[in-house]
The first five atom37 places (N, CA, C, CB, O) and aatype in JSON, in Angstrom:
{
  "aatype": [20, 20, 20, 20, 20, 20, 20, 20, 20, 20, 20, 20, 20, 20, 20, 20, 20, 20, 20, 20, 20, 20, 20, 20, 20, 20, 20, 20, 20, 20, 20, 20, 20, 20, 20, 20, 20, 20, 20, 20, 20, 20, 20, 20, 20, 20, 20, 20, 20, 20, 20, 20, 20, 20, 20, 20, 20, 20, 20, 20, 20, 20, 20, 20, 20, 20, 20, 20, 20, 20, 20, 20, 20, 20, 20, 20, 20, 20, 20, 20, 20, 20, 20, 20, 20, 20, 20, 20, 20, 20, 20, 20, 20, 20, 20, 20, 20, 20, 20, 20, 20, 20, 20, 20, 20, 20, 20, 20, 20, 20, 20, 20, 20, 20, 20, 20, 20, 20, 20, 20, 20, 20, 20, 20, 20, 20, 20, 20, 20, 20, 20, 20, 20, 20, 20, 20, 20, 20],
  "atom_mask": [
    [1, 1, 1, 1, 1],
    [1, 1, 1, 1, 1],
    [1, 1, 1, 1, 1],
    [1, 1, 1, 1, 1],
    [1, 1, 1, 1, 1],
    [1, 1, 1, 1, 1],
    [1, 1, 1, 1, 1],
    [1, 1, 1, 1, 1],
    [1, 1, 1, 1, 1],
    [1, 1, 1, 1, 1],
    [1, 1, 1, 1, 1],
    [1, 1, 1, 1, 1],
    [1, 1, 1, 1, 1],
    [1, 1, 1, 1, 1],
    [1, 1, 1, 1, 1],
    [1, 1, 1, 1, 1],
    [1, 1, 1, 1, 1],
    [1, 1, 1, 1, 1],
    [1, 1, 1, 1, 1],
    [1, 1, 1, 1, 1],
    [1, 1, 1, 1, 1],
    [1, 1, 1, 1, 1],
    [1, 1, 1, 1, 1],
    [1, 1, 1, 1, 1],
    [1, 1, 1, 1, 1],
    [1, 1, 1, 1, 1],
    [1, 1, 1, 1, 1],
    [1, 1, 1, 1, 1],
    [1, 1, 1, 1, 1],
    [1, 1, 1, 1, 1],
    [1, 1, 1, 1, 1],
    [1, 1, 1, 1, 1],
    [1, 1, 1, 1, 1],
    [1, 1, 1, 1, 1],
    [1, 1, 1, 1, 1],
    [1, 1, 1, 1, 1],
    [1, 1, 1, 1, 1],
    [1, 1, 1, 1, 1],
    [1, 1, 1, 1, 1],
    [1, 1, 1, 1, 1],
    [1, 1, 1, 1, 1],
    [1, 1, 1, 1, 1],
    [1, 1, 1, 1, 1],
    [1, 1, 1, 1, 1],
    [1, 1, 1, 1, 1],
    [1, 1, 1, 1, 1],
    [1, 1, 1, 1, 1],
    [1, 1, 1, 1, 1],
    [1, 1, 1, 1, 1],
    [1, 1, 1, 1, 1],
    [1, 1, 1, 1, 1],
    [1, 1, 1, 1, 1],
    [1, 1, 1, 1, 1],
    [1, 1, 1, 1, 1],
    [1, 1, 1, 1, 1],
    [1, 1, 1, 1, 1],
    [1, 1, 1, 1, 1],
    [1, 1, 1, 1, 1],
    [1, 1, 1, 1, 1],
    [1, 1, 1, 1, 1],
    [1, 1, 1, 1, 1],
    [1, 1, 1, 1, 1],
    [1, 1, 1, 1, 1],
    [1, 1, 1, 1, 1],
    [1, 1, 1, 1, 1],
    [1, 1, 1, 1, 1],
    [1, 1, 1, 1, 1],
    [1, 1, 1, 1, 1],
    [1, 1, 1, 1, 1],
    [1, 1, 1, 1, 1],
    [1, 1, 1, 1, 1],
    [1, 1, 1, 1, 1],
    [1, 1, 1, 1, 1],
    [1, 1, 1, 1, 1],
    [1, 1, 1, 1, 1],
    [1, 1, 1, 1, 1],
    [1, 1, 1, 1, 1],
    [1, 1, 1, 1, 1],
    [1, 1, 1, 1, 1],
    [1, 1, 1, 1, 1],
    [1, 1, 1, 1, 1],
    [1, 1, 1, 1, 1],
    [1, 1, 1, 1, 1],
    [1, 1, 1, 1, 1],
    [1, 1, 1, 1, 1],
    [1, 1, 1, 1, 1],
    [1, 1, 1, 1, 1],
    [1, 1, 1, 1, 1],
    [1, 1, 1, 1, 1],
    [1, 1, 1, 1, 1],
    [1, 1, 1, 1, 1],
    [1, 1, 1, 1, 1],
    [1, 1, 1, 1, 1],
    [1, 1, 1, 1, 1],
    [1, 1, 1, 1, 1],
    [1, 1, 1, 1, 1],
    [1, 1, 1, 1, 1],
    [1, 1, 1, 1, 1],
    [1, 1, 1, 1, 1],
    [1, 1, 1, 1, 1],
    [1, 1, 1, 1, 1],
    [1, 1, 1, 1, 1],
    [1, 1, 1, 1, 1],
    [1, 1, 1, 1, 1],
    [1, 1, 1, 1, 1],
    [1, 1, 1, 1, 1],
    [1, 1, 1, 1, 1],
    [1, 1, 1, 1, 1],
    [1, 1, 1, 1, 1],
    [1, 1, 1, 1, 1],
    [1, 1, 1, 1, 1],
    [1, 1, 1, 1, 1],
    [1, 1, 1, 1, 1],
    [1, 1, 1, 1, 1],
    [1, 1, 1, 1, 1],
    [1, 1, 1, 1, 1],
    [1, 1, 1, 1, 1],
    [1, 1, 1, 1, 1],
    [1, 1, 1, 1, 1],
    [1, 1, 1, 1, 1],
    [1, 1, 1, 1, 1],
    [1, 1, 1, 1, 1],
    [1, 1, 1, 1, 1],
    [1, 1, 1, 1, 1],
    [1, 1, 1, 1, 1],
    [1, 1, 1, 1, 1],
    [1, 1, 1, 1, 1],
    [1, 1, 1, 1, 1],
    [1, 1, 1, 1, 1],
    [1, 1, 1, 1, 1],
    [1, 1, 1, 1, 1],
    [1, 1, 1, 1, 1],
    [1, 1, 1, 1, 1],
    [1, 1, 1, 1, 1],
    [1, 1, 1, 1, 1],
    [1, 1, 1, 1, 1],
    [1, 1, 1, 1, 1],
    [1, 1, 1, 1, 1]
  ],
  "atom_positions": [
    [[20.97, 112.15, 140.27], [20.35, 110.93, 139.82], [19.01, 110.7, 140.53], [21.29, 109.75, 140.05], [18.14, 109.99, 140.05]],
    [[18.9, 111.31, 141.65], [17.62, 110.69, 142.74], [17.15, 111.61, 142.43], [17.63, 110.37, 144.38], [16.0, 111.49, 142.87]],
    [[17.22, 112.73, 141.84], [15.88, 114.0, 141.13], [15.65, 113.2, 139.69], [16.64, 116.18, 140.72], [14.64, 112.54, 139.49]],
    [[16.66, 113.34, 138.77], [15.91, 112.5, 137.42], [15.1, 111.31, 138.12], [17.21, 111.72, 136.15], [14.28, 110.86, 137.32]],
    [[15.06, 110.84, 139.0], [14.71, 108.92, 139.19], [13.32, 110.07, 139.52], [15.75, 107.29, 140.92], [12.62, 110.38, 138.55]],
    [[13.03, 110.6, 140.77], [11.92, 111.63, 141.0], [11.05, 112.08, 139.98], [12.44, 112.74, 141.44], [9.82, 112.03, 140.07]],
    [[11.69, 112.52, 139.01], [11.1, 113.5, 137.69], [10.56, 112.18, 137.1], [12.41, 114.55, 136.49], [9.34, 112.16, 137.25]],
    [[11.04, 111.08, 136.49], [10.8, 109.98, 135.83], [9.48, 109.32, 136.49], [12.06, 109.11, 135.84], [8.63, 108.63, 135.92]],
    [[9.53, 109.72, 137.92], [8.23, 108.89, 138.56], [7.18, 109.65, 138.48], [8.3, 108.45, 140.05], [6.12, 109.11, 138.81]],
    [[7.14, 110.86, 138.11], [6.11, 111.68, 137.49], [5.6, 112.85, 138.99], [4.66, 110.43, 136.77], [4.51, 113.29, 139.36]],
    [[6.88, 112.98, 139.44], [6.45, 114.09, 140.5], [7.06, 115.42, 139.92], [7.07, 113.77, 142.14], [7.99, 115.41, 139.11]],
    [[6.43, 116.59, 140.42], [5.81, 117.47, 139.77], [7.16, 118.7, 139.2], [4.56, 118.02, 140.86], [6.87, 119.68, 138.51]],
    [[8.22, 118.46, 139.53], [9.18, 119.47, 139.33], [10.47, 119.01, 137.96], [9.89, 119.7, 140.98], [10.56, 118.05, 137.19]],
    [[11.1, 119.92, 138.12], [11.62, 119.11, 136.87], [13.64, 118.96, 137.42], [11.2, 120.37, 134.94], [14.04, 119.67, 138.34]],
    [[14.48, 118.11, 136.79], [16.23, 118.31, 137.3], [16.08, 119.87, 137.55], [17.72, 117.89, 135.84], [16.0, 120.35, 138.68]],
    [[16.04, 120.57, 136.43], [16.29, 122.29, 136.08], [16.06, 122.96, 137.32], [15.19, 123.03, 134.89], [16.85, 123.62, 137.99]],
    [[14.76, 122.67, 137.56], [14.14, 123.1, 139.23], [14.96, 122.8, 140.37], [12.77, 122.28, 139.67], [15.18, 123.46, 141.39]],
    [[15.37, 121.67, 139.98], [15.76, 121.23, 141.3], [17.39, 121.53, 141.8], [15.46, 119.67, 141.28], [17.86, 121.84, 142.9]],
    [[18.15, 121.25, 140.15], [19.35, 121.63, 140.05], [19.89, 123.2, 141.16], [19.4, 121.81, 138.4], [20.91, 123.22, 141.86]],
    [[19.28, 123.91, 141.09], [19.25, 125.09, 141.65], [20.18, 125.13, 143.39], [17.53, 125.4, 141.68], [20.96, 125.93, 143.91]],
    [[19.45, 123.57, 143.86], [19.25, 123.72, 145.39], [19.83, 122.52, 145.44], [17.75, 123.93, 146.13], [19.33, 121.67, 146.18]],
    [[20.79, 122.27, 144.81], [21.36, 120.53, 145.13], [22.53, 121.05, 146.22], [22.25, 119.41, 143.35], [22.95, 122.2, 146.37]],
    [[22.86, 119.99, 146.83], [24.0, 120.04, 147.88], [25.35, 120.91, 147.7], [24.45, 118.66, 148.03], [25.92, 121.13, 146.63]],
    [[25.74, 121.37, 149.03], [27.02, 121.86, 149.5], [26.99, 122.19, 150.32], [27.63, 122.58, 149.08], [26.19, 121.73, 151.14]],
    [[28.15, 123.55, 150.7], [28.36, 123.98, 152.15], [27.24, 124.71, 152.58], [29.6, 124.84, 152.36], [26.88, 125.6, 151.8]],
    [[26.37, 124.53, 153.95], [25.23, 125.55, 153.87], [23.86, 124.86, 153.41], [25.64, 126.74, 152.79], [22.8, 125.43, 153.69]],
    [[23.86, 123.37, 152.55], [22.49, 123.19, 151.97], [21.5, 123.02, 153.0], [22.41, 122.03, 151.06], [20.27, 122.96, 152.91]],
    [[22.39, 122.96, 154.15], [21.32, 122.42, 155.43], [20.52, 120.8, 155.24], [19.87, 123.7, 155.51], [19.42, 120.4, 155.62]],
    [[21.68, 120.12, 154.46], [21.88, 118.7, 154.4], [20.82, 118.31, 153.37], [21.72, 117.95, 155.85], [20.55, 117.14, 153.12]],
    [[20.4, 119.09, 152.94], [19.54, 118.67, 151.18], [20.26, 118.99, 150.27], [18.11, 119.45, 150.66], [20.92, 120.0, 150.0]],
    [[19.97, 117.37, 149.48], [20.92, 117.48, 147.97], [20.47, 117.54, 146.86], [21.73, 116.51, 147.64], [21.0, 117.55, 145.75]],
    [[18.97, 117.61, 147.35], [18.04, 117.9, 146.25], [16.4, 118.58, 146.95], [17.85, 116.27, 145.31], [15.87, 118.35, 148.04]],
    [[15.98, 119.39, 145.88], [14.53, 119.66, 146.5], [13.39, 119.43, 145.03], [14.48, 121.59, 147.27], [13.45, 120.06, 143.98]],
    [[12.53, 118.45, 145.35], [11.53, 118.32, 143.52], [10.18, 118.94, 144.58], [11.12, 115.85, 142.37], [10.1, 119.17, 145.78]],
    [[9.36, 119.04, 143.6], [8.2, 119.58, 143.78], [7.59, 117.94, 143.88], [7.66, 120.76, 142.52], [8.02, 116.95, 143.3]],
    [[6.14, 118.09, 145.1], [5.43, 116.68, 144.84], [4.79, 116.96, 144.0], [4.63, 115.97, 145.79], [4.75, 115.87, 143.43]],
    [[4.06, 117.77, 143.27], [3.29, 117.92, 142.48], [3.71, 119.02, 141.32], [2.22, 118.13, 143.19], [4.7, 119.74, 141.41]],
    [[2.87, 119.04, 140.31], [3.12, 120.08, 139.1], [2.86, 121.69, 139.56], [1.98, 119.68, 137.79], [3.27, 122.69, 138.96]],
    [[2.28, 121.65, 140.47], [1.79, 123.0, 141.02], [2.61, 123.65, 142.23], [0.33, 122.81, 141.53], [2.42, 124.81, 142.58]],
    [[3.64, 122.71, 142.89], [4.79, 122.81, 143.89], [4.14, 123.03, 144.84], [5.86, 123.75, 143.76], [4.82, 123.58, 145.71]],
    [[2.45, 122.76, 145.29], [2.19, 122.54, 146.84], [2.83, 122.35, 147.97], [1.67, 121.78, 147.01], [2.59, 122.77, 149.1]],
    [[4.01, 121.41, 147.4], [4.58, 120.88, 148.31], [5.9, 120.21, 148.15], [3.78, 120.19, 148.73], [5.83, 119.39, 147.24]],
    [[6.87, 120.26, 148.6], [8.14, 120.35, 148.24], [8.65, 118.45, 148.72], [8.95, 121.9, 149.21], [8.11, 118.42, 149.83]],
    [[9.17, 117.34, 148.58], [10.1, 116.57, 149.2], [11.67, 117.09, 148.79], [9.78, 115.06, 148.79], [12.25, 117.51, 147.79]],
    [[12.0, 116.77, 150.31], [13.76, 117.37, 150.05], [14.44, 115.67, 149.96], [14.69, 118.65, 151.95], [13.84, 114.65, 150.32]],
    [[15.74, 115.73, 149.43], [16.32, 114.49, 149.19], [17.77, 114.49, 149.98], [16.43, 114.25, 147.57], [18.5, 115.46, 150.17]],
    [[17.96, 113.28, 150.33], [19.55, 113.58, 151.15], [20.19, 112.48, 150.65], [19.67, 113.58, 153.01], [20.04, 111.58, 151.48]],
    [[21.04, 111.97, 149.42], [21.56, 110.69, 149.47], [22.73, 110.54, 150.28], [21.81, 110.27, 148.23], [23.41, 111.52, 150.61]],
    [[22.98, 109.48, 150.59], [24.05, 108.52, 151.58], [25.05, 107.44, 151.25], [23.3, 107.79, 152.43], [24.79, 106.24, 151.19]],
    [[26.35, 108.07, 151.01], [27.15, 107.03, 150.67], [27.87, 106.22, 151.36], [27.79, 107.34, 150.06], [29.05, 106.35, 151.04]],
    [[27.64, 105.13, 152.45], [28.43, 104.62, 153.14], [29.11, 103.85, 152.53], [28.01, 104.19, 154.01], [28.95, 103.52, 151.36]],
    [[30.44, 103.27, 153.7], [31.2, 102.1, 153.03], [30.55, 100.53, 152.82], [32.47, 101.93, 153.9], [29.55, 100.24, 153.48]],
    [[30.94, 99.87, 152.2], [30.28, 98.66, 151.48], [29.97, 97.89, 153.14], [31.57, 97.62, 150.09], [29.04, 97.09, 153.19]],
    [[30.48, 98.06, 153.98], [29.87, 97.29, 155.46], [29.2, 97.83, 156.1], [30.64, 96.91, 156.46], [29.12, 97.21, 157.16]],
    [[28.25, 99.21, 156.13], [27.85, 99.47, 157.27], [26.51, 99.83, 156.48], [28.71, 100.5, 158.23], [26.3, 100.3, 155.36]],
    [[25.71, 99.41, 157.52], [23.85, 99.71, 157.38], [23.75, 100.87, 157.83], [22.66, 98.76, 158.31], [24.58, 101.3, 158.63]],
    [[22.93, 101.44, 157.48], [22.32, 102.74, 157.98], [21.84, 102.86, 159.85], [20.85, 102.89, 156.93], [20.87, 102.12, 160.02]],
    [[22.13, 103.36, 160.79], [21.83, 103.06, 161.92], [20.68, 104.25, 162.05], [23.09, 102.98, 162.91], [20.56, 105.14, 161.21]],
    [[19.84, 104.12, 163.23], [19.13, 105.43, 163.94], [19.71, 106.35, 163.65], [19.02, 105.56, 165.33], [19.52, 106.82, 162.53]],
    [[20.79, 107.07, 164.68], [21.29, 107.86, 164.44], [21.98, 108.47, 163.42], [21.58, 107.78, 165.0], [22.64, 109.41, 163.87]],
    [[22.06, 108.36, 162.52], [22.31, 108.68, 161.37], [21.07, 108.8, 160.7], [23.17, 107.87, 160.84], [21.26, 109.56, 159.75]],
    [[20.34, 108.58, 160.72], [18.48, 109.13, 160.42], [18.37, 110.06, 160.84], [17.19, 108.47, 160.98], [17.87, 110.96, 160.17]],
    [[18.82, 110.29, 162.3], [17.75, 111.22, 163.22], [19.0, 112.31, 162.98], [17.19, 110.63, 165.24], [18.39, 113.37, 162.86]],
    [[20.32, 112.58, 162.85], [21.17, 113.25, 162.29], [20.6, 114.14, 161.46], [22.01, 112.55, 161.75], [20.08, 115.22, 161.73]],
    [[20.8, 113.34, 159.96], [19.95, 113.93, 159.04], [18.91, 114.55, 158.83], [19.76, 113.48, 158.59], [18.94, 115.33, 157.87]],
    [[17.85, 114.45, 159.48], [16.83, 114.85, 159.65], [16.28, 116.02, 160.27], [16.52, 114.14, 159.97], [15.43, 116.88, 160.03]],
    [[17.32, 115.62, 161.42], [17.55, 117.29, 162.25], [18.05, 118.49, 161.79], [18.44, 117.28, 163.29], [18.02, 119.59, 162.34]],
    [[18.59, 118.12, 160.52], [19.14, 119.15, 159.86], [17.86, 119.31, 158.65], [20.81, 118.76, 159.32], [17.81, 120.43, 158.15]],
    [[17.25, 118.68, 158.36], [16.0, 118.79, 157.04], [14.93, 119.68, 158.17], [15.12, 116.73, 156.27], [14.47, 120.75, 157.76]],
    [[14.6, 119.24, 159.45], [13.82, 119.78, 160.17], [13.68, 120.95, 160.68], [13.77, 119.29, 160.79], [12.56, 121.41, 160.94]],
    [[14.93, 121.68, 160.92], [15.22, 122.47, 161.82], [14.26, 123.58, 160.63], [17.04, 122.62, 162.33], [13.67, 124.46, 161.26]],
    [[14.06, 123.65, 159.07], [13.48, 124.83, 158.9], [12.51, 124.05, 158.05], [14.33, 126.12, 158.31], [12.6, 123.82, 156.85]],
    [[11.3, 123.57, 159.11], [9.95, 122.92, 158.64], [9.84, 122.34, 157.55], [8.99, 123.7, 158.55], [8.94, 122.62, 156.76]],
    [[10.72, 121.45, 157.31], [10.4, 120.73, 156.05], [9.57, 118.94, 156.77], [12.27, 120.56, 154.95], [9.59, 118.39, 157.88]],
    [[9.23, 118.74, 156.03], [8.08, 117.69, 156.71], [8.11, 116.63, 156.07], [6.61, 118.09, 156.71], [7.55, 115.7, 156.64]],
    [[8.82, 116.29, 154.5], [8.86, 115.06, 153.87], [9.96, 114.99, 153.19], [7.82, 114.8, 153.09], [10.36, 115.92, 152.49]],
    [[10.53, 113.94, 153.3], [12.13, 113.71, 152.97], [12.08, 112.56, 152.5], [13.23, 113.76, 154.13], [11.26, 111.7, 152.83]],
    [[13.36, 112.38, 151.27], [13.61, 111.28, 150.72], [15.2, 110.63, 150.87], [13.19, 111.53, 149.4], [16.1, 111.22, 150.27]],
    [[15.5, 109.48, 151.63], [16.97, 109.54, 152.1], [17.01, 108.16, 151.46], [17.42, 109.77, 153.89], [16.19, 107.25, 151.55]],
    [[18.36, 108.21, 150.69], [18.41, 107.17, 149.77], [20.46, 106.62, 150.23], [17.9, 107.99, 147.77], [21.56, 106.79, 149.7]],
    [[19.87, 105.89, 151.59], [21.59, 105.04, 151.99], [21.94, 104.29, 150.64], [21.53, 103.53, 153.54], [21.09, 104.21, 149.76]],
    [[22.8, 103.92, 150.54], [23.14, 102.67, 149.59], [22.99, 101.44, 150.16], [24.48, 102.65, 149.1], [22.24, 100.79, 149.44]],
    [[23.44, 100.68, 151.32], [22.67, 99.85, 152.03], [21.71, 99.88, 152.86], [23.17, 99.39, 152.47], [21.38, 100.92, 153.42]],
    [[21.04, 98.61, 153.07], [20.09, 98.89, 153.61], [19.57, 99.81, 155.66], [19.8, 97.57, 153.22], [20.44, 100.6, 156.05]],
    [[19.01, 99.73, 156.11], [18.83, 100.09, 157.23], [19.13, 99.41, 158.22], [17.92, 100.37, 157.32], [19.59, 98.32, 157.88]],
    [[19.06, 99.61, 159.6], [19.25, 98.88, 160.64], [17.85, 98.47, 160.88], [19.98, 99.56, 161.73], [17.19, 98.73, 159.88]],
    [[16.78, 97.64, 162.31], [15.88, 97.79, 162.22], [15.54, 98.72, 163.27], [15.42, 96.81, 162.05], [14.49, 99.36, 163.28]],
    [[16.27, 98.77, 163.99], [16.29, 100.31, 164.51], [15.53, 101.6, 163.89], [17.67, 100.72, 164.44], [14.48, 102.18, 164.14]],
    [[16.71, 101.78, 162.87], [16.64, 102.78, 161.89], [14.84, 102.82, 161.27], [17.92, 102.34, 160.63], [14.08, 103.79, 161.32]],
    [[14.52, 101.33, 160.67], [13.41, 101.51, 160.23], [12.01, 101.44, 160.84], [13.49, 100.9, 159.46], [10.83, 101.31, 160.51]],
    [[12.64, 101.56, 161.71], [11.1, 101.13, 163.22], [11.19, 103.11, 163.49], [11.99, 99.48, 165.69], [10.19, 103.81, 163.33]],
    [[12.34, 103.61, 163.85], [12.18, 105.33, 164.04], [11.06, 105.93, 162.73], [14.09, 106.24, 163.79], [10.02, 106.57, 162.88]],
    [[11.73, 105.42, 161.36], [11.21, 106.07, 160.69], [9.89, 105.76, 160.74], [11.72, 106.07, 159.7], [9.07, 106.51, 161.27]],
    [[9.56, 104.63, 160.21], [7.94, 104.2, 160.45], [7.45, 104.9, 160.97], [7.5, 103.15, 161.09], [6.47, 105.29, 160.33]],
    [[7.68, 105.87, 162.81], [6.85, 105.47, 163.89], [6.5, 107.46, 163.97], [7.83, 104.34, 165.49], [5.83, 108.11, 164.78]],
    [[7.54, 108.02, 162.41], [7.42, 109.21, 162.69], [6.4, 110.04, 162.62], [8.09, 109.61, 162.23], [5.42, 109.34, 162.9]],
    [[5.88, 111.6, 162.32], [4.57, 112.01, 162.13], [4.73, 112.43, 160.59], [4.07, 113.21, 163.21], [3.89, 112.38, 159.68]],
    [[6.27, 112.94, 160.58], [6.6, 113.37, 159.07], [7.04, 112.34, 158.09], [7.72, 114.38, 159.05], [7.87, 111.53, 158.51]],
    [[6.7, 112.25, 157.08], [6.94, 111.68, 156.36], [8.36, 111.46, 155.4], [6.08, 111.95, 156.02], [8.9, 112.32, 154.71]],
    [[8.86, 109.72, 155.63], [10.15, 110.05, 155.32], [10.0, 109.03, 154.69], [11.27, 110.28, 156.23], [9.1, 108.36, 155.2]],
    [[10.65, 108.32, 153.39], [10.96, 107.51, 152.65], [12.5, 106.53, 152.61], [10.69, 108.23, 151.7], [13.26, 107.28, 152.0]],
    [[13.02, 105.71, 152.84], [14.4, 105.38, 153.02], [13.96, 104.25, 151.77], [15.06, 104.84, 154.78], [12.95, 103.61, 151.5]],
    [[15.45, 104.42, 151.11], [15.28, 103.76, 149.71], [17.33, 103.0, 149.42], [14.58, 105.5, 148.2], [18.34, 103.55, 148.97]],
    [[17.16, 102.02, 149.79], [18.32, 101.96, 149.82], [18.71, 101.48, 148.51], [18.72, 101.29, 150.85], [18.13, 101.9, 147.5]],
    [[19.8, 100.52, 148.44], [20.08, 100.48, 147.03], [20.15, 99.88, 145.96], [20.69, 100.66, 146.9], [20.73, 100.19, 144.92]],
    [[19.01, 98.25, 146.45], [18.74, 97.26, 145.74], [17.22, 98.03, 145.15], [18.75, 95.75, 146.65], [16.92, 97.91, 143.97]],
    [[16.22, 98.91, 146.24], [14.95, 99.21, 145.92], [15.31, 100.77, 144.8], [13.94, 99.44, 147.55], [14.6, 101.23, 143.9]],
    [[16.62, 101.22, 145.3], [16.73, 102.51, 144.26], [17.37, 101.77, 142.88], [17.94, 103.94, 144.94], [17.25, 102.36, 141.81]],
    [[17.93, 100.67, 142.93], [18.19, 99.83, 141.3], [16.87, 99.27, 140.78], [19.31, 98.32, 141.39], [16.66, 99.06, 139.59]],
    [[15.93, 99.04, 141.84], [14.77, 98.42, 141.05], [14.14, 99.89, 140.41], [13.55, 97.42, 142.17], [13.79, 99.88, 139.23]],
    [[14.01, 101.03, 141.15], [12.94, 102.26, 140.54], [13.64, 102.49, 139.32], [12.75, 103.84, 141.48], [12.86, 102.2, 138.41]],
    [[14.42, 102.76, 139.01], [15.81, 103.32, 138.09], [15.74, 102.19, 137.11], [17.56, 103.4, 138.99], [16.17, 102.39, 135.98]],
    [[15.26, 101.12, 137.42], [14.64, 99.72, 135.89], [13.63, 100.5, 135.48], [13.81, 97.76, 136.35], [13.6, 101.17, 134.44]],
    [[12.64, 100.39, 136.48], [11.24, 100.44, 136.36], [10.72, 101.73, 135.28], [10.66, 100.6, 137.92], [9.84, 101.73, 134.42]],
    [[11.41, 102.52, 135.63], [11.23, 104.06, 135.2], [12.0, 104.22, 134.02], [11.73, 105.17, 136.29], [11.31, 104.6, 133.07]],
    [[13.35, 104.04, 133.74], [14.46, 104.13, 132.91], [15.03, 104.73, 133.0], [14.48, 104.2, 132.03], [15.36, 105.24, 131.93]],
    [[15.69, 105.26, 134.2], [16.66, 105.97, 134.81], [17.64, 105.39, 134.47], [16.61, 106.16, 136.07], [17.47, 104.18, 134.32]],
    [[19.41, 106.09, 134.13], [20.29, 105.39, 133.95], [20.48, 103.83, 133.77], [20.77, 105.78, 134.66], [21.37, 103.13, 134.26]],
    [[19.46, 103.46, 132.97], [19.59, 102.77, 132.16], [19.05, 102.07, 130.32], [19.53, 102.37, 132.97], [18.13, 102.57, 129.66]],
    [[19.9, 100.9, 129.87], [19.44, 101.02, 128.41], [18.72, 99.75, 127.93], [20.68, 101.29, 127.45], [18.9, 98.7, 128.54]],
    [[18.15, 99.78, 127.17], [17.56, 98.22, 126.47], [18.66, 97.88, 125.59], [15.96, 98.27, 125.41], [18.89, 98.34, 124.47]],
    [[19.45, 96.82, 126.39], [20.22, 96.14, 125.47], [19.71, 94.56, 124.69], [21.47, 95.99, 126.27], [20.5, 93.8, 124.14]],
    [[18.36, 94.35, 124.82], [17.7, 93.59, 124.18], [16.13, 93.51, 124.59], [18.39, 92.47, 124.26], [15.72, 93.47, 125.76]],
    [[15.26, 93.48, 123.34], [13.99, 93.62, 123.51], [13.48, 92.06, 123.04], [13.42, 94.93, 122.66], [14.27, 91.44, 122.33]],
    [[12.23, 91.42, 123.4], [11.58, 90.43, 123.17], [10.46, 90.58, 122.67], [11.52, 89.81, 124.01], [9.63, 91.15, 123.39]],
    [[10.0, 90.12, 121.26], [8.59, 90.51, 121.08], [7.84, 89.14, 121.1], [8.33, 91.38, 119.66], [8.51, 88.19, 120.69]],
    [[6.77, 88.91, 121.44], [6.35, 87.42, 121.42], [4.63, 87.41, 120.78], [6.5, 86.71, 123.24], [3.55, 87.72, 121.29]],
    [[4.87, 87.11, 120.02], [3.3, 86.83, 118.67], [2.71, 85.96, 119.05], [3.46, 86.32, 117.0], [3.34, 84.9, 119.12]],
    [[1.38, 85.95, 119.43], [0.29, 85.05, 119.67], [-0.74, 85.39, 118.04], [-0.59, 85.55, 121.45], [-0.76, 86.41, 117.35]],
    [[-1.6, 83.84, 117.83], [-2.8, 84.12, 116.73], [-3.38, 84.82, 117.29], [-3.7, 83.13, 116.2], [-3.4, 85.12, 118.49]],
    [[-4.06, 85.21, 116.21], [-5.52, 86.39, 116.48], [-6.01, 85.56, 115.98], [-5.88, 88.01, 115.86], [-5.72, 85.11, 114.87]],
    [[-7.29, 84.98, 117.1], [-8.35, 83.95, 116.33], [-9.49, 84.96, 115.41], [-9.34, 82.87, 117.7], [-10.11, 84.52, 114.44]],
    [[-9.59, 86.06, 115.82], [-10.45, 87.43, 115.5], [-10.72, 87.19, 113.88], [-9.46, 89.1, 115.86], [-11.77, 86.92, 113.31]],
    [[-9.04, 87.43, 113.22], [-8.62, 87.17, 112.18], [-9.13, 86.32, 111.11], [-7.76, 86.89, 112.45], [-9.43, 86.57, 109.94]],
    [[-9.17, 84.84, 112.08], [-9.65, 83.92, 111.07], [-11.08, 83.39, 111.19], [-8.77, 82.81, 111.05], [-11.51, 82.5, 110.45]],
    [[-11.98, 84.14, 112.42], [-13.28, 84.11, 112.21], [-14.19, 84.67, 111.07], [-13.61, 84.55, 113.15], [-14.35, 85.85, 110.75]],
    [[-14.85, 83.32, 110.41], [-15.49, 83.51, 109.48], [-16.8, 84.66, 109.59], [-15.78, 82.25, 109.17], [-17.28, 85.31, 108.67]],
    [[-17.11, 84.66, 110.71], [-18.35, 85.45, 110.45], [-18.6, 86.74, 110.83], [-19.28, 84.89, 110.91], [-19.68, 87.27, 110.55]]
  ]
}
């Protein structure tokens, strides 16, 4: 889901691509890898996070993760907890050199609107204003 939400935001790789290298035993804690660009310059790896409905994301559990994205030079990561962070957690990431994204799971329901990721228009609004254009005489 966090590669289609990726692909939908118009970064450069496609599911198919990515499908390849999604998680298991061995992924070295990536569950996804998209291209940032159409030309694959440059790779973001993805790690989603399912905790239980009470617990925030802490530091350590960042710096966990990460150590495992790091250990073979990867430099930009996308980690998507379902709740939100500690401020711990989001003061490490901020303060890092590599670039990391944390997207928890009110901001990953808003991209997934925005884009149309797993989801449908179950009602549209059209709203008609005059065209004064129309009824200008001259």
């Amino acid at each position: 889901m966090i590669v289609d939400l990726l692909v939908a935001m118009g970064y450069g790789g496609s599911h198919e691509d990515a499908e390849n290298r999604l998680g298991g035993t061995g992924d070295g804690g990536v569950d996804g890898v998209i291209n940032e660009d159409r030309l694959g310059l440059d790779r973001i790896y993805v790690q989603a996070k399912r905790y239980a409905a009470h617990v925030s994301v802490g530091r350590p559990d960042i710096q966990a993760v990460l150590a495992r994205l790091w250990d073979t030079d990867r430099t930009k990561a996308c980690l998507s907890p379902r709740h939100p962070s500690s401020a711990p957690a989001l003061d490490f990431v901020r303060h890092l050199s590599q670039r990391v994204i944390l997207i928890d799971g009110a901001a990953l329901a808003d991209l997934m609107i925005e884009h149309g990721v797993g989801v449908r228009v179950s009602r549209a609004v059209e709203i008609k204003k005059i065209d004064l254009d129309f009824f200008d005489p001259g």
